[in-house]
PyMOL Python script that loads the backbone (N, CA, C, O; Angstrom):
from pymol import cmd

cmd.read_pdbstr("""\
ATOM      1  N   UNK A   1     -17.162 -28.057 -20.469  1.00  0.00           N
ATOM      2  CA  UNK A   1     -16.374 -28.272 -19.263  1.00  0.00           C
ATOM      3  C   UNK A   1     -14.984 -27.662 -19.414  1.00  0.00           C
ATOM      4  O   UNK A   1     -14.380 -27.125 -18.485  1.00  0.00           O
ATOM      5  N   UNK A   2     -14.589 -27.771 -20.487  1.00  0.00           N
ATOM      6  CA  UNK A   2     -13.342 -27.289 -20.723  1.00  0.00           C
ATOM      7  C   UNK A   2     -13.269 -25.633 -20.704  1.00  0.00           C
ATOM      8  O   UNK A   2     -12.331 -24.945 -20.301  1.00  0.00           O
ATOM      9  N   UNK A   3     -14.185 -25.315 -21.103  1.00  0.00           N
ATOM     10  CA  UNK A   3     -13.977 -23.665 -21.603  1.00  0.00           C
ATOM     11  C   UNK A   3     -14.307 -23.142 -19.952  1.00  0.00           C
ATOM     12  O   UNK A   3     -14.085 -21.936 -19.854  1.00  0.00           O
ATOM     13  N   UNK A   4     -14.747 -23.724 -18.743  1.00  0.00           N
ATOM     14  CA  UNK A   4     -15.104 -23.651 -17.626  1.00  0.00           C
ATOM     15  C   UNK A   4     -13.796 -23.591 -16.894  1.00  0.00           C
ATOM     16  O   UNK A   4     -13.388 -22.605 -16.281  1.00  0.00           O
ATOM     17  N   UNK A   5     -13.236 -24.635 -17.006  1.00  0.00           N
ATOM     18  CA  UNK A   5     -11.865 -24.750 -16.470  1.00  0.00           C
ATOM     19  C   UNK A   5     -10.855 -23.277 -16.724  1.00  0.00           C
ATOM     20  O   UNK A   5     -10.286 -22.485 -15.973  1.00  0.00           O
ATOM     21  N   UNK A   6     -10.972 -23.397 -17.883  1.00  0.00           N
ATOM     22  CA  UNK A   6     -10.344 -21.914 -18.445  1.00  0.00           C
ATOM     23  C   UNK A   6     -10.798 -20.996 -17.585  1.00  0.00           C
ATOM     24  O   UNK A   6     -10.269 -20.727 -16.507  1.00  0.00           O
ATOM     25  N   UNK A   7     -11.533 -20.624 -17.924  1.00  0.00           N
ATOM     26  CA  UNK A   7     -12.448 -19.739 -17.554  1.00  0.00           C
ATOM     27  C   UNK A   7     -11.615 -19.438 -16.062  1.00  0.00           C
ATOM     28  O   UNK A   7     -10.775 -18.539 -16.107  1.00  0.00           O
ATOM     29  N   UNK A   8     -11.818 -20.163 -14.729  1.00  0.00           N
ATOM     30  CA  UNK A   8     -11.587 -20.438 -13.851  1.00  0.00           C
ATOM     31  C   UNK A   8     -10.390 -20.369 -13.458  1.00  0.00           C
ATOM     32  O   UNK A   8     -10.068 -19.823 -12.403  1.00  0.00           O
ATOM     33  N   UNK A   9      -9.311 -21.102 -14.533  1.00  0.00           N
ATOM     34  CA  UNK A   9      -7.821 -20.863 -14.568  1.00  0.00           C
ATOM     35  C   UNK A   9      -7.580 -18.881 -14.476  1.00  0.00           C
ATOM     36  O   UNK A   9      -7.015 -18.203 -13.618  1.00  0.00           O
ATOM     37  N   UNK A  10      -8.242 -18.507 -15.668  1.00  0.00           N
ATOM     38  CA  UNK A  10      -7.996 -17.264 -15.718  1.00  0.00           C
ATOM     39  C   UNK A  10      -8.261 -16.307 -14.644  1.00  0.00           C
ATOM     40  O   UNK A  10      -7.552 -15.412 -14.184  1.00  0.00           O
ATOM     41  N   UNK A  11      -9.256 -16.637 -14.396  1.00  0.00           N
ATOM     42  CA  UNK A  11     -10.183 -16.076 -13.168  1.00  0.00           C
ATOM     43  C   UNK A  11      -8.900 -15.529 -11.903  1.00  0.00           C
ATOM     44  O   UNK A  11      -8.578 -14.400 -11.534  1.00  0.00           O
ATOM     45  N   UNK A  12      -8.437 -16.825 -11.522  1.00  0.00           N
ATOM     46  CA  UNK A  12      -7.497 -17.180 -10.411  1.00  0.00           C
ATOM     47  C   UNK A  12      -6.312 -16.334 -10.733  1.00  0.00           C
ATOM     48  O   UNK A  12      -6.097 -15.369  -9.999  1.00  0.00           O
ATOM     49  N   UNK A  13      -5.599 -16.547 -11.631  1.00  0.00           N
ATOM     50  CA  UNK A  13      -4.592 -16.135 -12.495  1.00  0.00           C
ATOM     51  C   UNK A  13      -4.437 -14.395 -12.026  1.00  0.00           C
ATOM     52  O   UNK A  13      -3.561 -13.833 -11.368  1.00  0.00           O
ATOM     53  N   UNK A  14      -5.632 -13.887 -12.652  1.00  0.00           N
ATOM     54  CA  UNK A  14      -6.010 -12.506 -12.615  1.00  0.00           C
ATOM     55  C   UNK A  14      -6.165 -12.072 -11.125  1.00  0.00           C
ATOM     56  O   UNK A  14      -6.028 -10.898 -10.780  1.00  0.00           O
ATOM     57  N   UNK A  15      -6.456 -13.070 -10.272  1.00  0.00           N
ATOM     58  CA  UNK A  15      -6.906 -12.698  -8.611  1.00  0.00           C
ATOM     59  C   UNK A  15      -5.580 -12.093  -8.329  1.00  0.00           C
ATOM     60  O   UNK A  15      -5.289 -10.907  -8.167  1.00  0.00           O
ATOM     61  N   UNK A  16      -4.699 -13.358  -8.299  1.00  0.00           N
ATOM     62  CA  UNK A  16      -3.241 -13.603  -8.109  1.00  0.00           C
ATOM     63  C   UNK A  16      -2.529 -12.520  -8.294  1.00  0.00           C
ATOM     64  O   UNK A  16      -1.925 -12.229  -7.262  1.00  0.00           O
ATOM     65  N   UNK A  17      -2.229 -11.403  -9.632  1.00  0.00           N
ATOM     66  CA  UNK A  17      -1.656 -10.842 -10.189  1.00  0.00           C
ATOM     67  C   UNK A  17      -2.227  -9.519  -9.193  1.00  0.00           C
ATOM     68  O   UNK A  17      -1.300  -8.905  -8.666  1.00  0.00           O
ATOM     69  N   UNK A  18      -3.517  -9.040  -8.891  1.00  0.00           N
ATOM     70  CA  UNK A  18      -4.218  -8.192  -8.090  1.00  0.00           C
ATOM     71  C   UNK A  18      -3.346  -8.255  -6.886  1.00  0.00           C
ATOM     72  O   UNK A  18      -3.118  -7.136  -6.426  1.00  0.00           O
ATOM     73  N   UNK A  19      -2.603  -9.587  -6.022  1.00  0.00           N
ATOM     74  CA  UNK A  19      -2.117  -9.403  -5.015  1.00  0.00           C
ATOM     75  C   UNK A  19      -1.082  -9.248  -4.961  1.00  0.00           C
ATOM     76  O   UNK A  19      -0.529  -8.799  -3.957  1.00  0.00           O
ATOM     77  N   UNK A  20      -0.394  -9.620  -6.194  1.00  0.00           N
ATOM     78  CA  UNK A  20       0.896  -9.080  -6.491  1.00  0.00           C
ATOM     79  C   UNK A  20       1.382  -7.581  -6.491  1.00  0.00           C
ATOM     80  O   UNK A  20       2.384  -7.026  -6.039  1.00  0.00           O
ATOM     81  N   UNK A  21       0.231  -7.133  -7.202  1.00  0.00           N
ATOM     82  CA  UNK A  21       0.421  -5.533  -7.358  1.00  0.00           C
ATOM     83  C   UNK A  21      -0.095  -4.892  -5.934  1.00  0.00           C
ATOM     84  O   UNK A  21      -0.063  -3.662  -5.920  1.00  0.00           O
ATOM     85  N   UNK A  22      -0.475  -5.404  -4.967  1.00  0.00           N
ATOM     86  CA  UNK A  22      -0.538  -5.042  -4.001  1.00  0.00           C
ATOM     87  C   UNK A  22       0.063  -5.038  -3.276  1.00  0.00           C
ATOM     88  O   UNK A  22      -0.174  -4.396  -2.253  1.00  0.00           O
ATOM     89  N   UNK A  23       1.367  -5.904  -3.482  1.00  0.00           N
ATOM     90  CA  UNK A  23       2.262  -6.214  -2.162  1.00  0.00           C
ATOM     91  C   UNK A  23       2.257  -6.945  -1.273  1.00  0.00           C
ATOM     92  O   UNK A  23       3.119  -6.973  -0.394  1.00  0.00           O
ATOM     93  N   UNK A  24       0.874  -7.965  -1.380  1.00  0.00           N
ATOM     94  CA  UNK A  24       0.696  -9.229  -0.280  1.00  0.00           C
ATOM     95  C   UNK A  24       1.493 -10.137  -0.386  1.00  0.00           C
ATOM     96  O   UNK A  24       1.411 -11.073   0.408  1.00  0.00           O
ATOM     97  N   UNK A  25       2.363 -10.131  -1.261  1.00  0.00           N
ATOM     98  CA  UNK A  25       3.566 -11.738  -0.858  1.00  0.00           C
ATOM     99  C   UNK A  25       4.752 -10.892  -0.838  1.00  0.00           C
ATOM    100  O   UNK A  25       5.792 -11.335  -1.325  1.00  0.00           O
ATOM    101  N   UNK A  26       4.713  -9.656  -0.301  1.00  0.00           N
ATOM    102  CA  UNK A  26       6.189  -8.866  -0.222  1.00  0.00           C
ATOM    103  C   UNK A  26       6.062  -9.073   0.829  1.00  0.00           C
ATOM    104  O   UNK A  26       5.096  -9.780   1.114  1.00  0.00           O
ATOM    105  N   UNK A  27       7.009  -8.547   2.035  1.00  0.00           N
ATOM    106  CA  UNK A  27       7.046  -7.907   3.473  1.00  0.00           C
ATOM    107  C   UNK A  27       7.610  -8.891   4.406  1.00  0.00           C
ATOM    108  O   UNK A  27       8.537  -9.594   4.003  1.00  0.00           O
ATOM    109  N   UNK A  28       7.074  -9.059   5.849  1.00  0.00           N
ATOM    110  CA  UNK A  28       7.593 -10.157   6.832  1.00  0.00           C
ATOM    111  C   UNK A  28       7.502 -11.624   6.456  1.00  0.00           C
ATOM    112  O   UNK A  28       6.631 -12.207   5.810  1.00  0.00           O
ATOM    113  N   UNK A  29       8.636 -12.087   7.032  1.00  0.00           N
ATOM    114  CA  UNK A  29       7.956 -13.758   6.995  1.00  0.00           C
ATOM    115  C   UNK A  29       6.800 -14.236   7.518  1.00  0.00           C
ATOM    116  O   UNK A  29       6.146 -15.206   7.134  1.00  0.00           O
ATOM    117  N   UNK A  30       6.507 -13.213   8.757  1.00  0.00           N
ATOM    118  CA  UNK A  30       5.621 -13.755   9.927  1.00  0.00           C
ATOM    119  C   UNK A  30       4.121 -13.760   8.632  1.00  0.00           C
ATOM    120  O   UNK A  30       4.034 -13.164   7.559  1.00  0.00           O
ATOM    121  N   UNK A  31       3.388 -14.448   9.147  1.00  0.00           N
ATOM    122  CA  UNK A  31       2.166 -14.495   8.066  1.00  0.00           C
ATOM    123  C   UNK A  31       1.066 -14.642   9.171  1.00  0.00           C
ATOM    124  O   UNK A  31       1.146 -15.164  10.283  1.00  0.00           O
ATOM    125  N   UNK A  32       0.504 -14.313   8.833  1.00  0.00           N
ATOM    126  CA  UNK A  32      -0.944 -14.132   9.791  1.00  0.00           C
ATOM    127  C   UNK A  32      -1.663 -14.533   9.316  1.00  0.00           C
ATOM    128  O   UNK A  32      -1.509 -14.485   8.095  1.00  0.00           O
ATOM    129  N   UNK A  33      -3.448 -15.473   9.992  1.00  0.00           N
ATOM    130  CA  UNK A  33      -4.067 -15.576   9.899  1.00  0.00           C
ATOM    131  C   UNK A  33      -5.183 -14.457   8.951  1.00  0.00           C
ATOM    132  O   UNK A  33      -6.044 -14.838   8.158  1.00  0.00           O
ATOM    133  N   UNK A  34      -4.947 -13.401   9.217  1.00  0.00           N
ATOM    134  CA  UNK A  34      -5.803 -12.381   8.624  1.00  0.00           C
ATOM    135  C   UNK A  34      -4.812 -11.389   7.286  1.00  0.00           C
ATOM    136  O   UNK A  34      -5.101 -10.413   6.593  1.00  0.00           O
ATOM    137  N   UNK A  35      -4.068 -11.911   7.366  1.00  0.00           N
ATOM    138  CA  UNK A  35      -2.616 -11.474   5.750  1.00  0.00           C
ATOM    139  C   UNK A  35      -3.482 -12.677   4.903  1.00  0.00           C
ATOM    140  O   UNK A  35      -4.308 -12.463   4.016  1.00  0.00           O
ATOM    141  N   UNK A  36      -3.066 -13.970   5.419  1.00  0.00           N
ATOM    142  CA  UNK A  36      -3.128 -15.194   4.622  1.00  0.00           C
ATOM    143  C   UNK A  36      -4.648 -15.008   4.282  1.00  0.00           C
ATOM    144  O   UNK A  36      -4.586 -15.104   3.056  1.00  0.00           O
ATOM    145  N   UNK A  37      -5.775 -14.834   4.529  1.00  0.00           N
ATOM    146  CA  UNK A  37      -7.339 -14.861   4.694  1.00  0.00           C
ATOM    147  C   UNK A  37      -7.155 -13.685   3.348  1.00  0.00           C
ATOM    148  O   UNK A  37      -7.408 -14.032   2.195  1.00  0.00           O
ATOM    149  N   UNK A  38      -6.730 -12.410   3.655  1.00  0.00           N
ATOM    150  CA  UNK A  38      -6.728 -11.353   2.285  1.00  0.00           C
ATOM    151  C   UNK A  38      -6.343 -11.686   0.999  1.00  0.00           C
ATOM    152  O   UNK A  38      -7.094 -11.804   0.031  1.00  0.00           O
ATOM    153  N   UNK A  39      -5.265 -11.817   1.024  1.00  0.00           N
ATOM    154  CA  UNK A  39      -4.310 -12.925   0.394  1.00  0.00           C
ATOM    155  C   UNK A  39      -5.713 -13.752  -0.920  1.00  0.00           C
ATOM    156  O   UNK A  39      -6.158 -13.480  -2.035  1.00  0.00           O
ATOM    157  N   UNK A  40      -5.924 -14.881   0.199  1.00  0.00           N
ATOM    158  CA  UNK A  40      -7.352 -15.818  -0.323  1.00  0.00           C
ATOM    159  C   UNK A  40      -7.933 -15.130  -1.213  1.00  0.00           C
ATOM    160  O   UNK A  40      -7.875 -15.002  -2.436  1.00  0.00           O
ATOM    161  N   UNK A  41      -8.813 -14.487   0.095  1.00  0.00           N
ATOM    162  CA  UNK A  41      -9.973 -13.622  -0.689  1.00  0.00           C
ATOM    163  C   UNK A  41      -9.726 -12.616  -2.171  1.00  0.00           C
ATOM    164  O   UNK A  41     -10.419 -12.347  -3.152  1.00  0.00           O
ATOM    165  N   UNK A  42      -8.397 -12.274  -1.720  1.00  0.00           N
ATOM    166  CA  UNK A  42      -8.003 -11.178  -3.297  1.00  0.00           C
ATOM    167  C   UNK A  42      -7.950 -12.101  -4.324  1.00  0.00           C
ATOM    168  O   UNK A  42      -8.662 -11.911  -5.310  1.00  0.00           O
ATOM    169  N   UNK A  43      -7.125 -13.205  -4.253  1.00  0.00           N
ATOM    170  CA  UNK A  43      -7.038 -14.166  -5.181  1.00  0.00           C
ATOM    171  C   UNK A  43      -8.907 -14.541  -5.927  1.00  0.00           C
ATOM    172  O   UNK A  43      -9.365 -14.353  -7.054  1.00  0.00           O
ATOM    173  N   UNK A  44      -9.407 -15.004  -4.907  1.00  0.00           N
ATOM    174  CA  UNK A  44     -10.737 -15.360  -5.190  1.00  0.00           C
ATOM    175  C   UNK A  44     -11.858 -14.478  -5.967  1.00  0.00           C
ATOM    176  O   UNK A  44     -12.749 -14.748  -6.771  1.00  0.00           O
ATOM    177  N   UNK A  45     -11.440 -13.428  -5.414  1.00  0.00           N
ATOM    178  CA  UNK A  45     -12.476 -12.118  -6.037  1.00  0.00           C
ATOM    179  C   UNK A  45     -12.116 -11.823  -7.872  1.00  0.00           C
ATOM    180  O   UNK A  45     -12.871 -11.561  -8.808  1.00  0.00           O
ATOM    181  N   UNK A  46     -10.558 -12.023  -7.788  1.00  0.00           N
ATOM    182  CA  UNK A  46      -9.952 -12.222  -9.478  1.00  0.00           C
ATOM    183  C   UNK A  46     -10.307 -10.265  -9.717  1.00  0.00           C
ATOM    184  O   UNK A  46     -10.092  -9.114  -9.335  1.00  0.00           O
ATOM    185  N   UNK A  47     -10.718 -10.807 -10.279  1.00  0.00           N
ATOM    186  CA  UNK A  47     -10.975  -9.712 -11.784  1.00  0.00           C
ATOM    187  C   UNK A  47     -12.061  -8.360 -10.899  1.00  0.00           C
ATOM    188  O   UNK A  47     -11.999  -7.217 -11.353  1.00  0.00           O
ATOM    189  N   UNK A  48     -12.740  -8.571  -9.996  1.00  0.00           N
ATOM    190  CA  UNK A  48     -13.481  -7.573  -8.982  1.00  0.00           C
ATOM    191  C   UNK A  48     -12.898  -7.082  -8.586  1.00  0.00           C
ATOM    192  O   UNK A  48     -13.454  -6.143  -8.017  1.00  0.00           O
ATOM    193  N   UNK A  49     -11.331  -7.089  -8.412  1.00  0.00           N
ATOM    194  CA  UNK A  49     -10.343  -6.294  -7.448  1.00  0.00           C
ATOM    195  C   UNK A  49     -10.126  -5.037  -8.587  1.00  0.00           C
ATOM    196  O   UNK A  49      -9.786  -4.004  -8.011  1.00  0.00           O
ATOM    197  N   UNK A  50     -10.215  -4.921  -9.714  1.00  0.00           N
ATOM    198  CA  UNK A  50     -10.073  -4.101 -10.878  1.00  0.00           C
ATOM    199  C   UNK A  50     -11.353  -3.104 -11.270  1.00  0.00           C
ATOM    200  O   UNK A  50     -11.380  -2.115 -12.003  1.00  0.00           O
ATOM    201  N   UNK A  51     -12.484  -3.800 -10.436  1.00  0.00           N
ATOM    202  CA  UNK A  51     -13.328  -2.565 -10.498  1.00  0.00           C
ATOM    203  C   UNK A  51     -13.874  -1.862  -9.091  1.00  0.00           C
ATOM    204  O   UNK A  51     -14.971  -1.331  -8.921  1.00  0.00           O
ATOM    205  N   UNK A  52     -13.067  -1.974  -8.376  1.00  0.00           N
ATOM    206  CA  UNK A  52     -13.020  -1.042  -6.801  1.00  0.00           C
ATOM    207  C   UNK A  52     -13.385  -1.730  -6.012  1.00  0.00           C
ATOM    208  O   UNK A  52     -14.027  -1.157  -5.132  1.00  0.00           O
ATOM    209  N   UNK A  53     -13.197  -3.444  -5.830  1.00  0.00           N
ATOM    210  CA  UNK A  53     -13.518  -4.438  -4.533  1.00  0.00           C
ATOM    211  C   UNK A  53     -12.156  -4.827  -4.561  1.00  0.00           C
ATOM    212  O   UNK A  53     -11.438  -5.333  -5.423  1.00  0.00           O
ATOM    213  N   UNK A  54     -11.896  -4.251  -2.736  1.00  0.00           N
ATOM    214  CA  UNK A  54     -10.844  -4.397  -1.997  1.00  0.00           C
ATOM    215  C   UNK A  54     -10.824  -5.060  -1.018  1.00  0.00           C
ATOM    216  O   UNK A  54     -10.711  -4.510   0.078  1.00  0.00           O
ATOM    217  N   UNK A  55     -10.957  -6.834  -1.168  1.00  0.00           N
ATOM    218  CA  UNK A  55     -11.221  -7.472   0.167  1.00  0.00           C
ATOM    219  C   UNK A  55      -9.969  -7.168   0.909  1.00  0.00           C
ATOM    220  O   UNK A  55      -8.914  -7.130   0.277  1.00  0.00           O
ATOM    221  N   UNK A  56      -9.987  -6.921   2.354  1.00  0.00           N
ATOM    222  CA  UNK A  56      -9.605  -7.215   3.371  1.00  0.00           C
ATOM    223  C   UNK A  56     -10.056  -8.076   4.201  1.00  0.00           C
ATOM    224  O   UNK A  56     -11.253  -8.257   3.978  1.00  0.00           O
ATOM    225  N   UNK A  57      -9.533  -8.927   5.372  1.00  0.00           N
ATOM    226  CA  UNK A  57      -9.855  -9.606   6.613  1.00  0.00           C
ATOM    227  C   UNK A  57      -8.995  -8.940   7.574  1.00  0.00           C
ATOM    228  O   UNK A  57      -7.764  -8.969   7.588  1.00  0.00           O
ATOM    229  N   UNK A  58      -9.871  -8.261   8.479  1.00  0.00           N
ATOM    230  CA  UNK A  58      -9.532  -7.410   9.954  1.00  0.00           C
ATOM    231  C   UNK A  58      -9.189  -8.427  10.738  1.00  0.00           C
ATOM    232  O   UNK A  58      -8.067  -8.589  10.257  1.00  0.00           O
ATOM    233  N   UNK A  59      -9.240  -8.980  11.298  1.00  0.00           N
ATOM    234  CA  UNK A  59      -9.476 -10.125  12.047  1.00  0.00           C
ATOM    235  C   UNK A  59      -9.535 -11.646  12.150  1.00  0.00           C
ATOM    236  O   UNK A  59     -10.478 -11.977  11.432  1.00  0.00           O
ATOM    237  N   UNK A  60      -9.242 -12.223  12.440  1.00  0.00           N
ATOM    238  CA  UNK A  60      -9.757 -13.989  12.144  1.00  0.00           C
ATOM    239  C   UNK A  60      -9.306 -14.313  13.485  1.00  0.00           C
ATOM    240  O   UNK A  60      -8.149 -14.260  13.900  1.00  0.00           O
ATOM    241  N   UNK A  61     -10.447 -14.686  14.169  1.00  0.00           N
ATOM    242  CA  UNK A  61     -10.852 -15.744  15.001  1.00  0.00           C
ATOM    243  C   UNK A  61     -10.645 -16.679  15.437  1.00  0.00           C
ATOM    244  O   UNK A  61     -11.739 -17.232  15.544  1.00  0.00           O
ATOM    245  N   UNK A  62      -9.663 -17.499  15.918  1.00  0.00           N
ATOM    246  CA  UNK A  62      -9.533 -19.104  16.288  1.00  0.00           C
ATOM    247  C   UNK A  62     -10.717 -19.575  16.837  1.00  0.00           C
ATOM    248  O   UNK A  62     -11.168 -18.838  17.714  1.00  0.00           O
ATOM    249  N   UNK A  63     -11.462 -20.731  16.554  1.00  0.00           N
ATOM    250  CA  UNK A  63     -12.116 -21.363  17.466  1.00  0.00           C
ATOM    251  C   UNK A  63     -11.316 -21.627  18.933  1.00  0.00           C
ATOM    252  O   UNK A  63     -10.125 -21.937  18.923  1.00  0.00           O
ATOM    253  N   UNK A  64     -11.876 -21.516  19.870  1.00  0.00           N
ATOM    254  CA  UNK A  64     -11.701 -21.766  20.941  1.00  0.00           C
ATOM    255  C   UNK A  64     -11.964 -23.830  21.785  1.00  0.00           C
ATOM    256  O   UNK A  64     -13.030 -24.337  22.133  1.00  0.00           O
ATOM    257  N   UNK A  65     -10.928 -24.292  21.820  1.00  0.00           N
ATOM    258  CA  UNK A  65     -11.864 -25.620  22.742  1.00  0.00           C
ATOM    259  C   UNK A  65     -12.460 -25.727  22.999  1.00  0.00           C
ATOM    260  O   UNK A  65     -13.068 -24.949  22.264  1.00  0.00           O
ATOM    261  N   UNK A  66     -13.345 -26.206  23.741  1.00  0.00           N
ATOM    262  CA  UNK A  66     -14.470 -26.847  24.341  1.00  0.00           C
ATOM    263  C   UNK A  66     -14.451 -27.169  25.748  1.00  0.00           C
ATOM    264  O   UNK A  66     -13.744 -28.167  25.889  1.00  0.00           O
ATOM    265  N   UNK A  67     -14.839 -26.832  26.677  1.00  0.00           N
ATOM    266  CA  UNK A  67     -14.213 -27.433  28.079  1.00  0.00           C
ATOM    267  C   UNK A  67     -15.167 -28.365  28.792  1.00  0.00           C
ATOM    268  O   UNK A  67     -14.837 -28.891  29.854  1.00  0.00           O
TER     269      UNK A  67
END
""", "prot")
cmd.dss("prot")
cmd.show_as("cartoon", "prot")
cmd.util.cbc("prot")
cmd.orient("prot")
């Protein structure tokens, strides 16, 4: 369990650093739904961003109400 955690810590760690070198927490204040979603996803992907996976999110969607 422990070496999992690690594991996982690092994982994240490494996502993180991918978005750094990208420039996703530089720029406007304004933050968007689809900045913040890339953002995520780069973080999440970790260590895949280092062998040519470049998540982006084009778009994001609000649900709409219900009428």
């Amino acid at each position: 369990m422990r070496i999992g955690t690690i594991l996982v810590v690092v994982w994240l760690v490494i996502g993180a650093l991918a978005a750094v070198q990208r420039g996703y927490f530089s720029g406007s204040d304004n933050a968007s739904c689809a900045k913040v979603s890339t953002i995520a996803v780069t973080i999440v992907a970790g260590p895949l961003n280092y062998v040519g996976l470049n998540p982006k999110v084009q778009n994001c969607p609000s649900p709409e109400p219900s009428k």
